[in-house]
C-alpha positions as CSV (number, residue, x, y, z in Angstrom):
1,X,-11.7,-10.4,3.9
2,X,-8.3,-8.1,3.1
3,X,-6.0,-7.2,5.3
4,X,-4.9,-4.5,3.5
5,X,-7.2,-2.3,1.0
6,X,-7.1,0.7,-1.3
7,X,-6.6,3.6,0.2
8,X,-5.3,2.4,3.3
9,X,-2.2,3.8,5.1
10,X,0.6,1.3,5.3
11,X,4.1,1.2,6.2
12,X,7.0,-0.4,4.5
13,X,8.6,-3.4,6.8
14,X,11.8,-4.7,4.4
15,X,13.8,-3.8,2.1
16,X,16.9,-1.3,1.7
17,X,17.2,1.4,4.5
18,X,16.5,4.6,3.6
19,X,20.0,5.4,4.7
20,X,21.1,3.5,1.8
21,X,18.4,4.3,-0.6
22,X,15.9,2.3,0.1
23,X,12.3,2.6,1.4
24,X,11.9,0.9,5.0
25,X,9.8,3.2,7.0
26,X,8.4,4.7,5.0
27,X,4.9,5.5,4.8
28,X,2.1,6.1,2.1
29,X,-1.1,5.2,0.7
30,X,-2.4,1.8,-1.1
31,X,-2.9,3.2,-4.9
32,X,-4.4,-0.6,-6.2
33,X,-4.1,-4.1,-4.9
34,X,-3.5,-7.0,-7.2
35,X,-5.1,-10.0,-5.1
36,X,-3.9,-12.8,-7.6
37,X,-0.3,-11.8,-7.4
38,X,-0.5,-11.1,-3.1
39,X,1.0,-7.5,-4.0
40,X,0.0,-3.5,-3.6
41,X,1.3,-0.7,-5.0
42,X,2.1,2.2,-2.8
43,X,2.1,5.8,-3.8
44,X,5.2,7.7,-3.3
45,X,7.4,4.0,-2.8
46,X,9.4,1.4,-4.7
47,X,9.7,4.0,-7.6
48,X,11.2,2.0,-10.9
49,X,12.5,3.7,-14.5
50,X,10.4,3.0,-17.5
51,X,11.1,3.3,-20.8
52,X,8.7,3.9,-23.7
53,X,8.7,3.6,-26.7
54,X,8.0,6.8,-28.5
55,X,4.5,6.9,-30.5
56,X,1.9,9.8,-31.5
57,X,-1.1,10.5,-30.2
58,X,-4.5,11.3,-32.0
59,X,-4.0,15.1,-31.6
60,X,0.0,14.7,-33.2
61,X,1.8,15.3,-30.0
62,X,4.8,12.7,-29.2
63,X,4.8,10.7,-26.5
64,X,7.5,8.6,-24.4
65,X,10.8,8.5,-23.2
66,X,11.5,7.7,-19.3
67,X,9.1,7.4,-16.5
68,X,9.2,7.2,-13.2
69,X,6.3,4.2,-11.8
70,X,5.8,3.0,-8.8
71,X,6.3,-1.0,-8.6
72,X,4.3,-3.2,-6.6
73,X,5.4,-4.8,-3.5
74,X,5.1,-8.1,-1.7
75,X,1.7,-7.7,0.5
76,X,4.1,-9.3,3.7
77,X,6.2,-6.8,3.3
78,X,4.1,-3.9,4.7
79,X,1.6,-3.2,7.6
80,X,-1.5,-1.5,8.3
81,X,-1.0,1.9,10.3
82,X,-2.8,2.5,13.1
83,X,-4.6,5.9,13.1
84,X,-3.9,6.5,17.0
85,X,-0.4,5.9,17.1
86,X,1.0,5.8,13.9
87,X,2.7,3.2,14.1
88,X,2.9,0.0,11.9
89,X,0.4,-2.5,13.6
90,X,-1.2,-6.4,13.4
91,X,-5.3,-5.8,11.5
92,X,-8.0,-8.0,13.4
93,X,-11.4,-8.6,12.6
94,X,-14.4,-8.5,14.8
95,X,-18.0,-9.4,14.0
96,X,-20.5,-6.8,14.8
97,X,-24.2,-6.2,13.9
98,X,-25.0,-3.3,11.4
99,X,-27.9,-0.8,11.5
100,X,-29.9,-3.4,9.4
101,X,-29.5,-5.6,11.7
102,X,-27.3,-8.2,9.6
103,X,-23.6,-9.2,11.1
104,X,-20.9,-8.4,9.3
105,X,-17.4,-8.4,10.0
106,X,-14.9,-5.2,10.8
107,X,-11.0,-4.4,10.9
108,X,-9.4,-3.0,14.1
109,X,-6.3,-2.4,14.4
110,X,-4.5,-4.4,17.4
111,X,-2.9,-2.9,20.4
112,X,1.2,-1.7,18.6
113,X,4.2,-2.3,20.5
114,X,4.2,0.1,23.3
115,X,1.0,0.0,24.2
116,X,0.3,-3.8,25.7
């Protein structure tokens, strides 16, 4: 089971400060996760330059030039947020009985800094 899934909130651990351009800190939502690679991208971080090539589309209307993307980033290098505090924070799993009676298991966020 994932640590990390789509839609979750994450926070970026390393990198660049944002002091210097970077995007440690920050905070945004998991947009896909690409299991083979151990990467997710992030909406709203790690924004790259694109460049593409100009074509046409069926209607006539040109397309291309540069884009702004966001680029995946290394799965270690960001952490689940917990809801409470908001504050990056370790993902545990427990195992727990449903309503059909079958177990299956369940993220929790673990206790963050402050609070052990």
């Amino acid at each position: 089971m994932a640590n990390i899934k789509k839609g979750d909130l994450v926070q970026v651990l390393n990198g660049r400060r944002q002091d210097r351009g970077g995007d440690r800190g920050k905070q945004g939502r998991v947009l896909e996760v690409l299991v083979e690679r151990n990467r997710v991208i992030v909406e709203g971080i790690n924004f790259v330059t694109k460049h593409v090539r100009v074509g046409q589309t069926q209607r006539g209307s040109k397309t291309g030039g540069i884009e702004q993307m966001e680029a995946p980033i290394h799965v270690s290098n960001v952490a689940l947020v917990d809801p409470k505090t908001k504050k990056p924070t370790r993902v545990g799993f427990r195992v727990e009985k449903n309503d059909d009676g079958k177990t299956v298991r369940v993220r929790y966020a673990k206790k963050s800094g402050e609070d052990l």
